[in-house]
C-alpha angles and dihedrals in degrees: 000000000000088000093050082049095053094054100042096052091078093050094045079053092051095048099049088048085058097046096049087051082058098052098044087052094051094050097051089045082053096058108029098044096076088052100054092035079080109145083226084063095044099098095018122103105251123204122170132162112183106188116187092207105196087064093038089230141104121252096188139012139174122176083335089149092057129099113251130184108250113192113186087345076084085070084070086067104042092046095050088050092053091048096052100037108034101034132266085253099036111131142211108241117201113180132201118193149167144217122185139063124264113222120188086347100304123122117218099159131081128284115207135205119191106202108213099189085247114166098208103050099138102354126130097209094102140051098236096047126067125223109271093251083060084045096065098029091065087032081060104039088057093059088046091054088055088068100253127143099161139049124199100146128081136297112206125186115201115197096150093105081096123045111266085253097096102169116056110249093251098055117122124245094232095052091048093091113031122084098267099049091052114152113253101227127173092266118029127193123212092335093317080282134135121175124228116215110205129182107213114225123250105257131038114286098011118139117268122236114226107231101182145350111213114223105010134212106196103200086071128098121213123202110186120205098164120134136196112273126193114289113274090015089118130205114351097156126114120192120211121212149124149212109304092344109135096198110089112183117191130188142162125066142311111198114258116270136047128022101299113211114220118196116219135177120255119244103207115011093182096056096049089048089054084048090053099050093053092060109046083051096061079047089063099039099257102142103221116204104142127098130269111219121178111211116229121200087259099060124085112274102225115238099246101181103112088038119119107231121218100204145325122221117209129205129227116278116287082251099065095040073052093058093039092057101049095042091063101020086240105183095199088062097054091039090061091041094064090041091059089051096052093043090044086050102043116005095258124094100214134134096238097045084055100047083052088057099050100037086056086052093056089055095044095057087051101269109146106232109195116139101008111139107190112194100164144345106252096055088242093126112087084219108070122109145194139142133244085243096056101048091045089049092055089043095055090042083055100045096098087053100097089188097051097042092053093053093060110090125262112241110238099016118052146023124349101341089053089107090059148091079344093174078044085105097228086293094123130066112176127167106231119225125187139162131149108300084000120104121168140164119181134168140081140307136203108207123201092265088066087247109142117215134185117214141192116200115192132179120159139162083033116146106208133077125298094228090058090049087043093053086051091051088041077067103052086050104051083041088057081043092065100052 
């Protein structure tokens, strides 16, 4: 008899375990099914993987297998990867140096400018960068300190530290030119953004005058086709543009009223920089009269090792570009990000060399990979893929990572989750991800229990506004929130 009870307590505890798994599931099926059973959801394609990472295993799973369009839930990914594989306080070096000599104030020499593939170059986004007007003014002043009043020499520009390529392959033709959709080139200039000033007509549907382009690049040409929308109807422009093409074509409606801003890519973000500095030069009294070239991959990359530099500007730590990725979802940023990796991996700075970086990390710390497609960094391409599984599983195997963890969004309070799970107490951080039919949360949540659990949310193929999806998944989350 002691012998039979001995071997049957291993299995009692099997079979309670069993039995509490069932439970569990149930209970979770019980409370999560009305909400997905959402008439918004009834034609969409619904992926969801709730982990309960503490115990390694999934509560609650629906298509989790699946691949799933990610849009900027992609940026999880990436930033994670960065993170991992370039260093929390790794920087972003851009170097300006000189070779010559100045005699009675005149430079004859050449002036050179080492593009990093740094994001931030001249953008006022974050505390550690300056505007780029501040940029060029102290680029210049520099110059100015070093006794010239003249320059007579060259100006070269050197974006090859990322391939010529500057828009991922997948990228679609209507988001190019528009802000979002900005080329990430070796060397990038206030976000790789102008904005577009446009005075709407006075009467619905009259043409719309352009006021002023800021900052300019004035080898560009602009045809406007906007025309005046209905007060209070938004942006409805698209511009149209390209890598290096200096024809921009926009088109659509501003609302009727005030001057209305509309925010474009750059096309060459090399070029204009070498614009800027020439005239701030002229601004400080520095007679230019020297001549502006713009290096391609093909051109010879001058051997600056006896050169004298004149300064380096250095952009924030990786951790806090991280956070400002993720925080506004910006593409440029996580575009960059895989490029770096894949220059700091290999030597050249491309999108696929990068996706196949990453992709091989994600091995390597135990993510089954089976089935991710990754097109891009910033989750832009429609034809990225990846499964709530997949994303769950690379969140718990992060949630010891403090860094990582702070520079995803907190649900409720900042970036592009601030509209949220608002009474959710600062307990959830989910990266957002949105793009027409595509609507994604993932991150992680810690419920009232004090167990922590990473999610993936997916809806895609869905016809109805992201806000209202948004509004459905809000729910599972703040359901997950109360267990």
């Amino acid at each position: 008899m002691k012998i039979l009870l001995k071997k049957s307590v291993p299995l009692l505890y099997i079979l309670f375990f069993l039995t509490s798994l069932v439970q569990a599931q149930v209970s979770w099926n019980s409370q999560l099914k009305p909400i997905l059973e959402d008439s918004l959801l009834k034609r969409a394609q619904v992926g969801i993987s709730i982990r309960d990472i503490t115990a390694n295993t999934l509560v609650f799973e629906k298509n989790a297998q699946q691949a799933f369009t990610p849009a900027s839930n992609l940026k999880i990914v990436t930033t994670a990867a960065a993170l991992e594989l370039l260093g929390s306080d790794y920087r972003f070096v851009t170097k300006v140096l000189y070779t010559g000599n100045i005699e009675a104030g005149n430079f004859s020499g050449t002036l050179y400018v080492k593009g990093s593939g740094d994001p931030t170059l001249g953008s006022d986004k974050m505390t550690a960068a300056g505007s780029y007007q501040t940029l060029v003014r102290n680029w210049v002043t520099a110059l100015k300190n070093k006794g010239i009043t003249a320059f007579t020499g060259n100006l070269v520009i050197d974006p090859t530290h990322f391939g010529y390529n500057a828009i991922p392959n997948d990228y679609t033709w209507g988001d190019i030119g528009n802000y979002y959709g900005a080329g990430s080139y070796g060397l990038n200039i206030n976000e790789n953004q102008n904005v577009i000033a446009i005075k709407p007509g006075t009467s619905l549907g009259s043409i719309t005058t352009i006021l002023s382009i800021t900052p300019k690049d004035t080898s560009c040409v602009y045809v406007n086709h906007v025309k005046t929308g209905a007060a209070g109807s938004g942006d409805q422009s698209i511009v149209y543009s390209s890598p290096y093409n200096p024809f921009v074509y926009i088109e659509g409606t501003v609302p009727a009223g005030s001057t209305y801003n509309v925010k474009a890519s750059i096309s060459d973000p090399a070029r204009l920089l070498g614009q800027l500095l020439t005239k701030e030069m002229a601004v400080q009294g520095i007679q230019w009269k020297g001549e502006m070239r713009v290096l391609t991959q093909d051109d010879t990359i001058p051997d600056t090792t006896n050169w004298i530099t004149l300064l380096e500007q250095r952009s924030p730590r990786l951790k806090e570009i991280a956070v400002y990725t993720n925080l506004v979802s910006n593409n440029l940023y996580a575009e960059c990000l895989l490029k770096e990796i894949a220059f700091n991996k290999t030597g050249i700075g491309s999108t696929e060399l990068g996706a196949a970086a990453v992709k091989k990390y994600l091995k390597k710390i135990g993510v089954d990979t089976s089935g991710l497609v990754l097109r891009d960094g910033s989750g832009m391409s429609p034809f990225n893929s990846i499964s709530p599984n997949q994303l769950t599983s690379l969140l718990a195997k992060q949630q010891a990572n403090t860094v990582f963890v702070g520079c995803l969004p907190t649900a409720g309070k900042e970036g592009t989750v601030a509209h949220i799970c608002k009474e959710s107490g600062g307990k959830i951080r989910v990266k957002s991800g949105t793009m027409n039919g595509t609507t994604c949360y993932s991150g992680y949540v810690t419920a009232a229990s004090g167990k922590v659990y990473a999610v993936s949310l997916m809806v895609n193929k869905h016809e109805a506004k992201n806000r209202t999806i948004q509004r459905v998944l809000e729910k599972v989350l703040l359901k997950v929130a109360e267990n």
